[in-house]
ZADOFI-979595 format. One record per residue (C-alpha): residue in three letters; x, y, z; residue number from 1. Coordinates in steps of 0.05 Angstrom, whole numbers, plus 32768, in hexadecimal, padded with zeros to 4 digits. Example, Ala and Ser with C-alpha at 12.3 -4.5 7.8 and 13.67 -1.06 7.14 Angstrom:
ATOM   type     px     py     pz   seq
ATOM    ALA   80F6   7FA6   809C     1
ATOM    SER   8111   7FEB   808F     2
***
This chain:
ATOM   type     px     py     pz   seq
ATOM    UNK   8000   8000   8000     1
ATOM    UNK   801B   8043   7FEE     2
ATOM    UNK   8009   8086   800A     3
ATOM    UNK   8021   80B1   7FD7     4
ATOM    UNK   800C   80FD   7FC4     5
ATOM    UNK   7FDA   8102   7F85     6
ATOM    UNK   8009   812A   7F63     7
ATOM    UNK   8038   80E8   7F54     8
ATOM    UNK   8003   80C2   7F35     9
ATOM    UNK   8025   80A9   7EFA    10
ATOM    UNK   800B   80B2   7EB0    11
ATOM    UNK   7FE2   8079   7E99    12
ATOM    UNK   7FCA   8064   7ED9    13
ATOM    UNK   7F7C   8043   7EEF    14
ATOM    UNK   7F68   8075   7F2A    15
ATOM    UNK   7F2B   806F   7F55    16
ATOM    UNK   7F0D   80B2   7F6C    17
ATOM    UNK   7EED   80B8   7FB1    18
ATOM    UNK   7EC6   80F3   7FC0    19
ATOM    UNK   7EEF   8120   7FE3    20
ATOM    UNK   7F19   812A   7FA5    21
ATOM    UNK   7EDD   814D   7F7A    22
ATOM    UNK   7ECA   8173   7FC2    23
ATOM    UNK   7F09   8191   7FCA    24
ATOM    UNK   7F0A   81A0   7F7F    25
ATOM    UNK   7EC3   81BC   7F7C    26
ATOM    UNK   7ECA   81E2   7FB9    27
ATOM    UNK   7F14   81FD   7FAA    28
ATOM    UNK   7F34   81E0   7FEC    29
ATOM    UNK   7F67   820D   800B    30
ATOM    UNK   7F95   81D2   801A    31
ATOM    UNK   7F7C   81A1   7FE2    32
ATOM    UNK   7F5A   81BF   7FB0    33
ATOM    UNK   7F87   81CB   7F7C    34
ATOM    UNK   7FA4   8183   7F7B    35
ATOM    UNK   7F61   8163   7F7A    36
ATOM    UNK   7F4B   818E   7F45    37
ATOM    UNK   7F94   8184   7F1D    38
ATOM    UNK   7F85   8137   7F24    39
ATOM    UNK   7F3D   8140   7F02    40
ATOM    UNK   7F5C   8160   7EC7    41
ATOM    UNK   7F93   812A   7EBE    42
ATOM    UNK   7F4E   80FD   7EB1    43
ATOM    UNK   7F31   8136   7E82    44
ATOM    UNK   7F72   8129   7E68    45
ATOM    UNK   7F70   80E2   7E56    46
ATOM    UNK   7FC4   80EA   7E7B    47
ATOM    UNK   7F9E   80B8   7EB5    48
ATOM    UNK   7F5F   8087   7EB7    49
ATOM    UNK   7F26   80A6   7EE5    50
ATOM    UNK   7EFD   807A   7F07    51
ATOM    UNK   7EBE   8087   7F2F    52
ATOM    UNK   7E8D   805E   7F54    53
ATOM    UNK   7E45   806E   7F4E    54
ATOM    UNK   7E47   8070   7F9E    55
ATOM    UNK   7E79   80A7   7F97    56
ATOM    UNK   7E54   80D1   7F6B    57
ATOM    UNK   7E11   80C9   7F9A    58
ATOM    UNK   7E3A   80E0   7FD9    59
ATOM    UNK   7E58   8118   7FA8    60
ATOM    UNK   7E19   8136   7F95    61
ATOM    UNK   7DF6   8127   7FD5    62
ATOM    UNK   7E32   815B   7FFF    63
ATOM    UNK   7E2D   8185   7FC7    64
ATOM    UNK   7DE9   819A   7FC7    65
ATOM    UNK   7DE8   819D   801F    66
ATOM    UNK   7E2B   81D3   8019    67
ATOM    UNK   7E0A   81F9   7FDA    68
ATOM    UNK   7DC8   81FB   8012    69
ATOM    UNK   7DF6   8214   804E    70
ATOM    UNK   7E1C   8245   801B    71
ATOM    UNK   7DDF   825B   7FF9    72
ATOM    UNK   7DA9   8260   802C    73
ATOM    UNK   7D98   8266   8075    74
ATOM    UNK   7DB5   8226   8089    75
ATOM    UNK   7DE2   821F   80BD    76
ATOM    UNK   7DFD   81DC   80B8    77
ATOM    UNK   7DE7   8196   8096    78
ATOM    UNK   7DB2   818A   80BB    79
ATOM    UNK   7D91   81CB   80AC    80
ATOM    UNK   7DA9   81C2   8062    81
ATOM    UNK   7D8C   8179   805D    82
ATOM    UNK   7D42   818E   807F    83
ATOM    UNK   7D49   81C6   8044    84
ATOM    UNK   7D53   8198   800F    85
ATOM    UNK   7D28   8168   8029    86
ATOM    UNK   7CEB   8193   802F    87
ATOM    UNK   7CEA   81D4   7FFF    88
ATOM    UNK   7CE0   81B4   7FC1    89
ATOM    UNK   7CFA   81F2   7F9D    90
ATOM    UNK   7D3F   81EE   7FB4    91
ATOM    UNK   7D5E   81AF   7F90    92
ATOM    UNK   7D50   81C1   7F4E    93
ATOM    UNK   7D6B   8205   7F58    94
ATOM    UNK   7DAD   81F8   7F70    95
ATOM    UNK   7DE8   81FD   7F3F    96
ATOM    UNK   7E28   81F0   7F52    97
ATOM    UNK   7E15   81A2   7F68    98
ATOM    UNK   7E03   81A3   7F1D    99
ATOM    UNK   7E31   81BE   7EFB   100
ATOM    UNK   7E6A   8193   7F2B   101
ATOM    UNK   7E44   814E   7F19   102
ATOM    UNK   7E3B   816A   7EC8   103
ATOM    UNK   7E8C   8171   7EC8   104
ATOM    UNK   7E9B   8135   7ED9   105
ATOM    UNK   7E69   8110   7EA9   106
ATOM    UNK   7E8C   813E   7E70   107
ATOM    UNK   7ECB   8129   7E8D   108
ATOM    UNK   7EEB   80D9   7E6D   109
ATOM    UNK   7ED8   80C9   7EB9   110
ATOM    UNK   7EC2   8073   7EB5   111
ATOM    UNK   7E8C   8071   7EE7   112
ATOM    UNK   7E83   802E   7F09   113
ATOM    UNK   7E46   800B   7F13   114
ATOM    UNK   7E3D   7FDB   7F44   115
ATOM    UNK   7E3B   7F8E   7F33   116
ATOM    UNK   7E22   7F56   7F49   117
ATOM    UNK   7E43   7F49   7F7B   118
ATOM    UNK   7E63   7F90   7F8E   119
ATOM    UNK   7E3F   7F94   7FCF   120
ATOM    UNK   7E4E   7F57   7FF1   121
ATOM    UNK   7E92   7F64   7FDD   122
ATOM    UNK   7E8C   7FA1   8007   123
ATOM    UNK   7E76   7F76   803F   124
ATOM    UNK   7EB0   7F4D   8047   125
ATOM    UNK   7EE5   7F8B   803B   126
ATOM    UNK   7EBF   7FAD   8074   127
ATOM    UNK   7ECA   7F74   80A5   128
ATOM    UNK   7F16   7F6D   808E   129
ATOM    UNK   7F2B   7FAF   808F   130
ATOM    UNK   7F02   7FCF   80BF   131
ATOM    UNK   7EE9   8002   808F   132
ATOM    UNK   7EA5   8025   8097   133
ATOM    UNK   7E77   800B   8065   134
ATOM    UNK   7E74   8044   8025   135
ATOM    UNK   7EBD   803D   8031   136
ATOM    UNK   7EBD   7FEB   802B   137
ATOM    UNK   7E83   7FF9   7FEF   138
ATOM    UNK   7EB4   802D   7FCF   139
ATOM    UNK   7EED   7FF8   7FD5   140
ATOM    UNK   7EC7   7FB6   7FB8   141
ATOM    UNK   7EBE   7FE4   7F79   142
ATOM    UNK   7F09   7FE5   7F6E   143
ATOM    UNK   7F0E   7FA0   7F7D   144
ATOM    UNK   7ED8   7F8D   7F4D   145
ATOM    UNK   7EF2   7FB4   7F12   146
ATOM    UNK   7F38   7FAF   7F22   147
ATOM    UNK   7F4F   7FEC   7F37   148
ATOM    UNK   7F8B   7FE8   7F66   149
ATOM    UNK   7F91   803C   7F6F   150
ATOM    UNK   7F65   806D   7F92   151
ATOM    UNK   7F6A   80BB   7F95   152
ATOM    UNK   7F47   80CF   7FD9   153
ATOM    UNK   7F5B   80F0   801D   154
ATOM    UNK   7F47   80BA   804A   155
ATOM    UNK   7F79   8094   8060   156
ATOM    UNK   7F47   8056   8079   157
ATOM    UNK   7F56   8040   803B   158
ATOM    UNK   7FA4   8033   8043   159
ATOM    UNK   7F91   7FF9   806E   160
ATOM    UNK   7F7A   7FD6   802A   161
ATOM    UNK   7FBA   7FB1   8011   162
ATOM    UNK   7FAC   7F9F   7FCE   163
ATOM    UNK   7F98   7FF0   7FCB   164
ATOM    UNK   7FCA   8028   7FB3   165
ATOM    UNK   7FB8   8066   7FD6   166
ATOM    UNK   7FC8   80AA   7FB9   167
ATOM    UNK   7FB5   80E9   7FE8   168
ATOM    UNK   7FAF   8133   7FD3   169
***
């Protein structure tokens, strides 16, 4: 297992994208934003294989839209920004940078993975092995499944995963 900086991601090389990576991108991260978003672009690229589970891009747009409802409206935190969502029907189809983030990666070469078969039992057994919390184990059985050995993300849970090359912004 490495834990290596995204920046040294080699041309040519399968990478799975967990969600912090677009977060920091989309919201221009003091610390991480610009090497998130510099990874994205080596996909738009074609210099490196972008990979994304469908899980990822649910939890993507799902923190998108509650921090465009805290930045955009009375909301004070998530739970403010969720009851929003949840309940002022005008809201959702209003907001645009959630959008126009999920839009750009669609027009990106981005491969998005769907589950199999057998994707989620998968995730069971990495869960129990590694101790990982379960969209982490259900992000993991995707690589696994399509045989992606890299992953682009900020939480180090995943180092744990031997078979699993981390790569960190």
């Amino acid at each position: 297992m490495n834990l290596v900086k995204i920046s040294s991601i080699p041309s040519g090389e399968k990478v799975l994208f967990d969600t912090n990576i677009f977060i920091y991108s989309a919201l221009d991260h003091q610390k991480y934003g610009g090497s998130c978003t510099d990874l994205i672009y080596r996909v738009e690229s074609g210099e490196i294989e972008g990979y994304i589970p469908t899980v990822v891009l649910n939890e993507l747009l799902h923190r998108l839209m509650v921090v465009e409802v805290i930045e955009e409206s009375s909301a004070r935190n998530t739970k403010e920004a969720i009851r929003i969502l949840k309940y002022d029907q005008s809201v959702i189809p209003n907001l645009k940078t959630c959008w126009r983030e999920l839009d750009r990666i669609y027009d990106m070469r981005f491969i998005v993975l769907k589950e199999k078969i057998d994707t989620f039992k998968e995730s069971l057994s990495i869960a129990r092995k590694y101790s990982l919390l379960a969209k982490d184990a259900y992000i993991a059985s995707f690589a696994k499944s399509y045989g992606v050995q890299t992953i682009a993300t900020n939480d180090r849970d995943f180092k744990r995963i031997e078979w699993l090359n981390v790569w960190k912004p």
